[in-house]
C-alpha positions as CSV (number, residue, x, y, z in Angstrom):
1,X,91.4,124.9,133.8
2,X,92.1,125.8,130.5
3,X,92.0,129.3,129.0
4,X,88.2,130.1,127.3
5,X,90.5,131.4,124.1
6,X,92.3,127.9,124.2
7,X,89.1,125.8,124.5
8,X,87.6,128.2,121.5
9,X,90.4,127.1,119.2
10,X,90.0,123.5,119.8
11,X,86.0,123.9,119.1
12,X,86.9,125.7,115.9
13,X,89.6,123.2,114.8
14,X,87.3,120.5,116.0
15,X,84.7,122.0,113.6
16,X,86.9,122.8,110.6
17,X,87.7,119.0,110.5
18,X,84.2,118.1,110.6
19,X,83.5,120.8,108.0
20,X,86.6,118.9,105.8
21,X,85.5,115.5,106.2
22,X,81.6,116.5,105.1
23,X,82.7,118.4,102.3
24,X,84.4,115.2,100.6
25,X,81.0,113.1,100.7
26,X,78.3,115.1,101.4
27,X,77.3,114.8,97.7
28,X,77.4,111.5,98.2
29,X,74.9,111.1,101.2
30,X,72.8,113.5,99.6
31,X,73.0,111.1,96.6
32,X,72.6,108.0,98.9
33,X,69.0,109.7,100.2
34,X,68.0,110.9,97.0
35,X,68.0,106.9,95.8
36,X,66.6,105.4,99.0
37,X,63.6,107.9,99.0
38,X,63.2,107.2,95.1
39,X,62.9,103.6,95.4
40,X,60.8,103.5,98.4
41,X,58.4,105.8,96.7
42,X,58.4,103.9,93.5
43,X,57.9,100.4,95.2
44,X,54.5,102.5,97.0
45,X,53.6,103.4,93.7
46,X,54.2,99.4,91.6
47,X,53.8,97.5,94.8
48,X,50.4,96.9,97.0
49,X,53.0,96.4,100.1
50,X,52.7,99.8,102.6
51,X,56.2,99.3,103.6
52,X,58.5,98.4,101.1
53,X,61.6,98.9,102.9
54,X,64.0,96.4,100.9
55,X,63.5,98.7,98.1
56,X,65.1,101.4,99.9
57,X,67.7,99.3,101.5
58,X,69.0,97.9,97.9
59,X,69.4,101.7,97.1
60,X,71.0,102.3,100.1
61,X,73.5,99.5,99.7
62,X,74.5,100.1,95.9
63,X,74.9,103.9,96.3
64,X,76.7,103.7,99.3
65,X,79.0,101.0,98.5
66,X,79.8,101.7,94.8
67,X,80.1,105.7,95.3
68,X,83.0,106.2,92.6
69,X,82.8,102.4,91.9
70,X,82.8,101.0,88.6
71,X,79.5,100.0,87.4
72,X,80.5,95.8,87.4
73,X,80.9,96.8,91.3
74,X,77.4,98.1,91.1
75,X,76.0,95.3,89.3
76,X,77.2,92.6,91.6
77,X,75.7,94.3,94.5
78,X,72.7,94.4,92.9
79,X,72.5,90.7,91.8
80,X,73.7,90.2,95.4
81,X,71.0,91.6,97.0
82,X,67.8,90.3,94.6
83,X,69.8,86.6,95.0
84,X,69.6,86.7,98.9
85,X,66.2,88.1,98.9
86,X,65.4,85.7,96.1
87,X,66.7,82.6,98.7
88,X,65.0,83.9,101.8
89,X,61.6,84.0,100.0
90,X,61.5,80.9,98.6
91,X,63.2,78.7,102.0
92,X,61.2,80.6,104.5
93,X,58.4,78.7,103.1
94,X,59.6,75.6,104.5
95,X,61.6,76.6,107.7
96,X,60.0,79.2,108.7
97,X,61.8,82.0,110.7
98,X,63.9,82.3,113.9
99,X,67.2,82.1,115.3
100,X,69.0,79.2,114.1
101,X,67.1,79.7,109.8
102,X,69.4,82.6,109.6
103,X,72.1,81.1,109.5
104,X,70.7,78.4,107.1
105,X,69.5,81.6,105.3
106,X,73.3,82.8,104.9
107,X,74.9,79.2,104.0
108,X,72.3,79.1,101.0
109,X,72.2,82.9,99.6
110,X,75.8,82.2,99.8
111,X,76.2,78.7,98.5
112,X,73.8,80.2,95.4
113,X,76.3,82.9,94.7
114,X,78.8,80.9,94.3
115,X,77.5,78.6,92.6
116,X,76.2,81.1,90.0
117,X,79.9,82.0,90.0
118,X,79.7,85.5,91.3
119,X,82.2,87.4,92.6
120,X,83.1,88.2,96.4
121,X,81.1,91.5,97.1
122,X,78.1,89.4,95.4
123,X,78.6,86.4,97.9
124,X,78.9,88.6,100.5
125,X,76.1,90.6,100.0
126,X,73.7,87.6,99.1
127,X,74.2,86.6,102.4
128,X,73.6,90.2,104.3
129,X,70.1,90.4,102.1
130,X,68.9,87.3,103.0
131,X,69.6,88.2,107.2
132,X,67.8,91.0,106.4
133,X,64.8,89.8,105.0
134,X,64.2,87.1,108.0
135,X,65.3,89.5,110.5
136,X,63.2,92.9,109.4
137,X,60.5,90.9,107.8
138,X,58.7,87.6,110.4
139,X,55.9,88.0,108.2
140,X,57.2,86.2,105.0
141,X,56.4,83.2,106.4
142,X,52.9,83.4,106.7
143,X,53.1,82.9,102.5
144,X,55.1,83.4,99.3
145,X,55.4,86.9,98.1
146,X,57.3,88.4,95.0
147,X,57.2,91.4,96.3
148,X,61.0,91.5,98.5
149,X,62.4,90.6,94.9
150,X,60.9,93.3,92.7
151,X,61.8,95.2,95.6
152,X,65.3,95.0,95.4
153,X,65.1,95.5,91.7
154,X,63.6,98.4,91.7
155,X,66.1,99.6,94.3
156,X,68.8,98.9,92.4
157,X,67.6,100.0,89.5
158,X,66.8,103.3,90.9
159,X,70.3,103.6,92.1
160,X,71.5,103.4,89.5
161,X,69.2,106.5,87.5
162,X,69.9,108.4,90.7
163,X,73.7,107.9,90.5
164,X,73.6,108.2,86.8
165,X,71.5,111.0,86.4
166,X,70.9,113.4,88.9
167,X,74.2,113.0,90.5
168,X,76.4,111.4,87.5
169,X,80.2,110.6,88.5
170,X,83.4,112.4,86.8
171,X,84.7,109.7,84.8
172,X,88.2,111.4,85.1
173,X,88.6,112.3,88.9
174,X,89.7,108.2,89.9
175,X,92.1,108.5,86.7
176,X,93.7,111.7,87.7
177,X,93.8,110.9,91.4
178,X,95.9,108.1,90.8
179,X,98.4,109.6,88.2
180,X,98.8,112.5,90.7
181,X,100.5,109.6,92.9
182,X,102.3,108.5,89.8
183,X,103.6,112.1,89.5
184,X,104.2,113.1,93.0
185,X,106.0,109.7,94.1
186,X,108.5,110.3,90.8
187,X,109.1,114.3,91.3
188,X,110.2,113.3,94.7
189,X,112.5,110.3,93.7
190,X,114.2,112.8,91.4
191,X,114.4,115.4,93.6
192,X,116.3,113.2,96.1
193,X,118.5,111.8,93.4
194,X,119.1,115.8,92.6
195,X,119.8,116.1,96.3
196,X,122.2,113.4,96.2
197,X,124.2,114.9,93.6
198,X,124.1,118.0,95.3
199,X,124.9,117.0,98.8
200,X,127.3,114.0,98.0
201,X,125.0,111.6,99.9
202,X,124.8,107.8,98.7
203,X,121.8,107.7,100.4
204,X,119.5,109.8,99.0
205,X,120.2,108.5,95.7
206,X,119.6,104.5,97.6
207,X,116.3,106.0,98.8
208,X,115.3,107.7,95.5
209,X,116.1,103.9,94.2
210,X,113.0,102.6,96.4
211,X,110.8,104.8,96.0
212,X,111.1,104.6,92.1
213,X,110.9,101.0,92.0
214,X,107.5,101.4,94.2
215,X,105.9,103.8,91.5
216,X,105.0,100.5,89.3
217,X,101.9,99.6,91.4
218,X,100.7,103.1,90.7
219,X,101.0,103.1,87.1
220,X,99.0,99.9,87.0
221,X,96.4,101.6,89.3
222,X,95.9,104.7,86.7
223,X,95.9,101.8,84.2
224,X,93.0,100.0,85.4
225,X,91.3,103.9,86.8
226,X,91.1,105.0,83.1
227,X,89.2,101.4,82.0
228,X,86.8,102.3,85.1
229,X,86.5,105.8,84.0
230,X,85.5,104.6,80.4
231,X,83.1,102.5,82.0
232,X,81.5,105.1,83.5
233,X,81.5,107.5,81.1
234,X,79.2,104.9,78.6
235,X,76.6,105.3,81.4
236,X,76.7,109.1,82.8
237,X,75.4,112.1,80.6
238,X,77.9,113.4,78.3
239,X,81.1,115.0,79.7
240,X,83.7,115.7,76.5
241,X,86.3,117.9,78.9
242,X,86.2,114.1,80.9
243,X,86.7,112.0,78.2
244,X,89.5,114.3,76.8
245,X,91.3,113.8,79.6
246,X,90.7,110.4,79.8
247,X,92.4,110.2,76.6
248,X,95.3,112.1,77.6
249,X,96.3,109.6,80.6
250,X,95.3,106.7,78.1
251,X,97.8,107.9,75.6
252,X,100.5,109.4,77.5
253,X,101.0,106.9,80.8
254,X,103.1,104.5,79.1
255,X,105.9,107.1,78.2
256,X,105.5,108.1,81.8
257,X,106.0,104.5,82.9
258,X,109.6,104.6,80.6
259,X,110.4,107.7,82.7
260,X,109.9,105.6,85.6
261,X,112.2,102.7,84.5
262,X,114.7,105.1,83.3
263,X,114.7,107.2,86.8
264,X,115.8,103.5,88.6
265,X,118.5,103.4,85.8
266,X,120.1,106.7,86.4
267,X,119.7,106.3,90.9
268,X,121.8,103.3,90.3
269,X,124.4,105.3,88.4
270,X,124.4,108.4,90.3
271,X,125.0,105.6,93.4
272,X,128.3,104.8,92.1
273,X,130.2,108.3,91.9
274,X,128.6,108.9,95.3
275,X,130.3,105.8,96.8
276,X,133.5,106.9,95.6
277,X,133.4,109.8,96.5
278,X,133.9,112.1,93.6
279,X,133.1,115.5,93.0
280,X,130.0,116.2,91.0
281,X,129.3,119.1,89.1
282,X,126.7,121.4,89.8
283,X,125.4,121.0,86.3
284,X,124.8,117.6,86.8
285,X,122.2,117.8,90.0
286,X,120.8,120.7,88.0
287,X,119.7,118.7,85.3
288,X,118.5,116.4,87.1
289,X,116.3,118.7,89.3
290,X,115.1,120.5,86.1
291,X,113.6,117.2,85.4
292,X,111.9,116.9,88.6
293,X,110.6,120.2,88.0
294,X,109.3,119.2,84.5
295,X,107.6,116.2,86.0
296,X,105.5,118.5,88.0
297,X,104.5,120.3,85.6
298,X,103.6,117.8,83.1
299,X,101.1,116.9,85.9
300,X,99.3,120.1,85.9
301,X,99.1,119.5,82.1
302,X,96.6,117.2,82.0
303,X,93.9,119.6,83.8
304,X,95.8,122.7,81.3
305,X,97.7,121.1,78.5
306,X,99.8,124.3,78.2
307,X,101.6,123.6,80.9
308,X,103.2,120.6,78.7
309,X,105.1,123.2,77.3
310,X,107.0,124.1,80.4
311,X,107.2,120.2,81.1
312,X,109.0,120.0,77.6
313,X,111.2,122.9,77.7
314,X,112.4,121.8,81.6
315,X,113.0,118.8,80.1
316,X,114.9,119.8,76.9
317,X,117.3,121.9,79.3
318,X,117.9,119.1,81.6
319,X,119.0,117.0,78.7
320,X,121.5,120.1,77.2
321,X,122.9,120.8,80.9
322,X,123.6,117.0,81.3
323,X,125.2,117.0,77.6
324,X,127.5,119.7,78.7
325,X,128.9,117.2,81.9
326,X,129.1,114.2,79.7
327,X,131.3,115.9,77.7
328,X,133.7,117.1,79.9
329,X,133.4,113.7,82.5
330,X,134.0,110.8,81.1
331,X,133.3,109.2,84.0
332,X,130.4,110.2,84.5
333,X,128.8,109.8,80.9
334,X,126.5,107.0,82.1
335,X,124.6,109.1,84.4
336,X,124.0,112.3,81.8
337,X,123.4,109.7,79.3
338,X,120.4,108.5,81.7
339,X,119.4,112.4,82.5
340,X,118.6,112.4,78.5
341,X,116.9,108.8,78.2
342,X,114.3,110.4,81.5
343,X,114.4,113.6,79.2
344,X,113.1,112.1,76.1
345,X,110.4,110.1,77.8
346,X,109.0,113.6,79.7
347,X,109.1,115.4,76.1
348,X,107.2,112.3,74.4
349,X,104.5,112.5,77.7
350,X,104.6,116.0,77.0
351,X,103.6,115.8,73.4
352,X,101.4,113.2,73.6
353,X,99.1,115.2,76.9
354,X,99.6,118.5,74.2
355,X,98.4,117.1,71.1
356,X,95.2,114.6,70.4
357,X,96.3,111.3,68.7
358,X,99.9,112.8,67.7
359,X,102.3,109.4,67.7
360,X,105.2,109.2,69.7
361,X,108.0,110.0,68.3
362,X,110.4,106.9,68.0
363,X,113.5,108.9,66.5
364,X,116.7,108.6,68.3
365,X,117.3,110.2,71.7
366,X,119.8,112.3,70.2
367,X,117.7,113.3,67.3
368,X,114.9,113.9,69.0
369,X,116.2,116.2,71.4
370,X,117.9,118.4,69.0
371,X,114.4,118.4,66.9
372,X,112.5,119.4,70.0
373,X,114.9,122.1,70.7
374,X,114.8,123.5,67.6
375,X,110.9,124.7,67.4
């Protein structure tokens, strides 16, 4: 048997990860609840039916499925679930209910969909109402009812006051989420290209190489993050720390995205001295690990924008370190050249996070440094 200390620990872990897991969407069952009691108690009070469970149901589904969602999501589910309904009603009149209607129910809430040229979750969902509504409800049969419809109105509806009121969404956590991948997945490609340099390993530097070039497909996720956040911010109560920081990302993510081209660039040039062989100097796989450190903390920036200034200044000194080995190796010019180019675009990000609606600066690398340096 095991010790009673060691079967204590495993209960406590076992607890602590159920603590974790409830903590990240408990609000959001609470919210879930909150709708589905709202809508059934509203569909009491407009509706002469004494059950009107769809009503709860369409809160259920729209809450629960779109948590974090943008509202189009929402809207779909919605139009889903009154279009299945919708079918059901009106073909139960004429085949009645049972076995083999359902799946007659499902080929036509489906076939409407599409044919009304919704999208996936709608099609999808215009078929789950419409099982629903034969299988929890034999009695539609006996005669037509508009009730199931306004039902699922009113559930939807009241999802969507519940979600946007009482529980409204942060219009900047699904932005910020997804540049923290942006950031993390490029402090760590520069770290290993830093680590390459340091350690005279061509592989780091080939692996830093991947993991850049995978950083595009987060940069179009923050991209399309910050159009959901706007969305959501025209529909919950006023947030203006949100839509600051909306604006930041929306401003600043393209120079981030040079930074990302220009960190392929310069793991492809560190590649080559590494092949050969040759010694690098210390300075160099500083400068480049000064930018990894700047890249960390132009991602705290965006929650405290004074933290851009340590992003700039890290930046500035990787770009004067990697000046110093340019000019005393030649050879390997092309690779401080690049530690500047990845410079330039942190210091632009850096500005642009700092200050609201300030341009980027489009002078010369080499002017632009030395201007930056000098405030």
């Amino acid at each position: 048997m095991l010790p009673l200390t060691m079967h204590s620990s495993r209960i406590r872990g076992a607890l602590g990860a159920v603590r974790t897991r409830l903590r990240g969407r408990f609000v959001a069952i609470v919210q879930t609840a909150a709708a589905a009691v709202a809508a059934y108690w509203l569909a009491l009070v407009l509706l002469p039916d004494p059950r009107p469970a769809f009503a709860a149901i369409a809160a259920v589904i729209t809450v629960g499925a779109t948590h974090g969602e943008r509202n189009g999501r929402a809207l779909q589910l919605v139009g889903g679930v009154v279009l299945g309904i919708t079918v059901a009603v009106l073909i139960i009149q004429l085949i009645g209910v049972g076995t083999w209607q359902i799946g007659v129910m499902v080929v036509l809430a489906m076939a409407a969909a599409v044919a009304l040229g919704g999208g996936e979750l709608l099609v999808v969902e215009a078929g789950v109402s419409a099982i629903l509504l034969v299988a929890l409800d034999p009695g539609a049969a006996e005669g037509f009812s508009p009730n199931r419809i306004i039902e699922g109105v009113i559930g939807g509806a009241t999802a969507f006051a519940v979600s946007s009121l009482l529980f409204p969404p942060d219009p900047a956590l699904g932005p910020a989420r997804a540049a923290q991948l942006v950031f993390v997945e490029l402090g760590r490609s520069l770290e290993r290209v830093a680590a390459g340099l340091a350690g005279r390993d061509p592989a780091a530097a080939e692996q830093a190489l991947v993991d850049a070039r995978a950083i595009d497909g987060l940069i179009r996720s923050v991209d399309e993050a910050v159009v959901a956040g706007r969305e959501t911010a025209r529909y919950a109560p006023p947030r203006r720390a949100a839509r600051v920081e909306l604006d930041r990302y929306a401003r600043s993510m393209g120079q981030i995205d040079f930074a990302v081209r220009n960190t392929r660039v310069l793991a492809r040039h560190a590649l080559r001295p590494l092949r050969e062989g040759g010694e690098v100097p210390a300075e160099l796989h500083g400068a480049v690990l000064d930018l990894s450190h700047a890249v960390w903390e132009l991602a705290a920036s965006y929650d405290a924008p004074a933290h851009a200034a340590d992003a700039r200044d890290l930046a500035l000194r990787a770009a004067t370190r990697a000046a110093g080995v340019s000019e005393t190796r030649p050879d390997l010019v092309l690779i401080g050249g690049q530690v500047r180019s990845v410079a330039v675009d942190l210091v632009r990000a850096a500005d642009l996070v700092a200050g609201v609606g300030e341009p980027v600066d489009e002078r010369p690398t080499e002017e632009l440094l030395v201007a930056r340096a000098a405030r």
